[in-house]
C-alpha positions in Angstrom: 12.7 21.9 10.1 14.0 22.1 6.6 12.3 20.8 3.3 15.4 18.4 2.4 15.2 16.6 6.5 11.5 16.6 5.8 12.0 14.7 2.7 14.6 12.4 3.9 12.8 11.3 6.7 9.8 10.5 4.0 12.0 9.0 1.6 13.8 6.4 4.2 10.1 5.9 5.4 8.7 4.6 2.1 11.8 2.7 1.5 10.7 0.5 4.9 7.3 0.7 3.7 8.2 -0.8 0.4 10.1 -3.4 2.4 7.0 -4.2 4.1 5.2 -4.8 1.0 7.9 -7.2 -0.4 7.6 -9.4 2.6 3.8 -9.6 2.4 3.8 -10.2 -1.1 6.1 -12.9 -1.1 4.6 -14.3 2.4 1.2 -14.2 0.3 2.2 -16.2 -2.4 4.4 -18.3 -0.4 1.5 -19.3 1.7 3.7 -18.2 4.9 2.2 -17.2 7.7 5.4 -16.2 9.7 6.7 -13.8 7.0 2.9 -12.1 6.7 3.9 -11.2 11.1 7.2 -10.0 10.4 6.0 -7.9 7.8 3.1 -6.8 9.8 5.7 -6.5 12.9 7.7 -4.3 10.9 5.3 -2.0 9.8 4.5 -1.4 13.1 8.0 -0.5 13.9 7.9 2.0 11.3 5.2 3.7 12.6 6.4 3.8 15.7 9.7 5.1 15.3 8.2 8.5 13.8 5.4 8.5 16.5 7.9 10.5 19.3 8.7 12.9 16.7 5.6 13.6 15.2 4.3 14.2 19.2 7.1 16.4 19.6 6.3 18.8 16.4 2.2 18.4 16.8 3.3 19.7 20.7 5.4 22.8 19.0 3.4 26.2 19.6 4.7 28.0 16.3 5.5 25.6 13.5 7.5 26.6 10.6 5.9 25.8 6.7 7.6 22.6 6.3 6.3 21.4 9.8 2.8 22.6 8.6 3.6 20.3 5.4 4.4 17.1 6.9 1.4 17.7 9.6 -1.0 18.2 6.9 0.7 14.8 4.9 0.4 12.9 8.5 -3.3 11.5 8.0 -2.5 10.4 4.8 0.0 8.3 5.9 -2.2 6.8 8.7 -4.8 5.7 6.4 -1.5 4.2 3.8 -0.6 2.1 6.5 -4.0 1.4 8.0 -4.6 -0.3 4.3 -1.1 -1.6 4.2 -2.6 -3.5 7.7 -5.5 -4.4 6.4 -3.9 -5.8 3.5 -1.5 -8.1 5.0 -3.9 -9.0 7.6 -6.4 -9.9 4.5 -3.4 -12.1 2.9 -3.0 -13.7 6.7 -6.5 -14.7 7.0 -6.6 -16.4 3.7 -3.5 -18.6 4.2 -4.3 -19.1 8.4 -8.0 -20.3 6.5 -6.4 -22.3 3.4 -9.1 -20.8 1.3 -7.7 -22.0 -1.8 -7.4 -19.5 -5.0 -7.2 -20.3 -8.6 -3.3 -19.8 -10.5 -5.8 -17.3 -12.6 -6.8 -15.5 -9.3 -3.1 -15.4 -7.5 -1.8 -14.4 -11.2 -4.0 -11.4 -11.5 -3.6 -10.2 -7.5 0.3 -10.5 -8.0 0.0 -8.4 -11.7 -2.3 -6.0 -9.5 0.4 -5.7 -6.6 3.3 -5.6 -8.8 2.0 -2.3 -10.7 1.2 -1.3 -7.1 4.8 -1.9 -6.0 6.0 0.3 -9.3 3.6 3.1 -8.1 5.0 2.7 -4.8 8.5 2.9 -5.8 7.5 5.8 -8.2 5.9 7.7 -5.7 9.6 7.2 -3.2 11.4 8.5 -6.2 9.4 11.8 -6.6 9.9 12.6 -2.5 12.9 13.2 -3.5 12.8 14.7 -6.9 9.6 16.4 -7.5 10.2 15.9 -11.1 6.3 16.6 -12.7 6.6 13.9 -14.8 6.7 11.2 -12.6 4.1 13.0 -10.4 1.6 12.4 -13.4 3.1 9.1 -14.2 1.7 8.0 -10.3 -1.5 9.0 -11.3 -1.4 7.0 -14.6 -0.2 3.8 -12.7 -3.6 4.7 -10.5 -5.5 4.2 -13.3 -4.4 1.6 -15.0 -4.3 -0.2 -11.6 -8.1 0.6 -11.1 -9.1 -0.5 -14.9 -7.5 -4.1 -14.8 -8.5 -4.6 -11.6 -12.2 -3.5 -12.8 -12.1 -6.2 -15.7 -10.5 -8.4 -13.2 -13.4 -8.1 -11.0 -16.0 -8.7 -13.9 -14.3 -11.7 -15.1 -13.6 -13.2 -11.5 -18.0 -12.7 -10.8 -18.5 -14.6 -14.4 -16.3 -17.5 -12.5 -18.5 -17.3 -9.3 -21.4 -17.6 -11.2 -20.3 -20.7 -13.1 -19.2 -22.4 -10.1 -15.4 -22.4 -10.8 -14.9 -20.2 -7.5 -16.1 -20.3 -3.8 -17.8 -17.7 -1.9 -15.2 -18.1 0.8 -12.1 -17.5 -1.7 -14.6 -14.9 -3.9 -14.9 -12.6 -0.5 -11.3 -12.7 0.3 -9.9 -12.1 -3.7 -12.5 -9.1 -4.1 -10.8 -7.7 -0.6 -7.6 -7.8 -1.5 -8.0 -6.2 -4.8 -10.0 -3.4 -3.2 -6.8 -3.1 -0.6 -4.4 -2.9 -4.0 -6.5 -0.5 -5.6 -6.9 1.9 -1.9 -3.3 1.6 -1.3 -2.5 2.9 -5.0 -5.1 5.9 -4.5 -3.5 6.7 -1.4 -0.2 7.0 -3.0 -1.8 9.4 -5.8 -3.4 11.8 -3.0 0.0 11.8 -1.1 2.3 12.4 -4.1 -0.4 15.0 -5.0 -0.4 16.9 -1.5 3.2 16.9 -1.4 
């Protein structure tokens, strides 16, 4: 296999992926369940349309280095799109319950997914370009993601202990910030193993 079909077939992966993330954000905030399935739906069909050729090239006897490379990549993709499951099927559960959130609450989740989605869109770029610069600029995003989400976090326990949130809707906002903040590691590990 050669480095650039290697990196193509990543690239037009994470394009899908990013797809995916579009629809469940805007099913999220839309409160609609039928576009948190078809985003769910499709990530499925991602996965599965690399599956036959990912069997064919773990089946290989000799592999070639850049067969080695996207073998080695191939769990951290797995656990990506586990999370990217979990994720939509957190934001599914929370609109098939009507747990209610505050603007405050949906505000910060959608700040949090946005600088995910920048990460995300980063981290398709550099597939493509290895360009350093950006490579450290993914990890940055990390970071930044993981501190506001932290103070988020803080502030969001000060309003379950003064009563102006529900245990219900506390359980499913601290989930879904822990998904943002595990898919944005992922993408740091992957962008640094490639």
């Amino acid at each position: 296999m050669e480095e650039i079909e290697l990196n193509q077939r990543l690239y037009a992966m994470f394009k899908e992926m990013f797809l995916v993330l579009e629809s469940a954000k805007e099913g999220f905030l839309s409160g609609n369940q039928t576009t948190l399935t078809e985003a769910k739906t499709r990530l499925t069909r991602i996965l599965t349309s690399n599956l036959s050729f990912t069997e064919e090239l773990v089946k290989k006897e000799t592999k070639d280095d850049v067969e080695k490379k996207y073998l080695n990549l191939l769990p951290d993709l797995q656990l990506m799109a586990g999370i990217i499951r979990n994720l939509i099927n957190e934001k599914k559960k929370k609109t098939e319950s009507s747990i209610l959130f505050t603007d405050k609450a949906i505000n910060e989740i959608e700040g949090l997914y946005t600088l995910m989605q920048t990460q995300f869109e980063d981290a398709t770029d550099y597939i493509l370009t290895r360009n350093p610069h950006l490579k450290m600029h993914i990890r940055t995003e990390m970071e930044n993601l993981s501190e506001r989400a932290a103070e988020y976090v803080a502030t969001h326990q000060t309003r379950l202990i003064a009563g102006e949130c529900m245990p219900k809707a506390s359980y499913s906002y601290i989930a879904i910030v822990d998904l943002i903040k595990e898919v944005s590691r992922e993408l740091t590990t992957f962008s640094e193993k490639l």
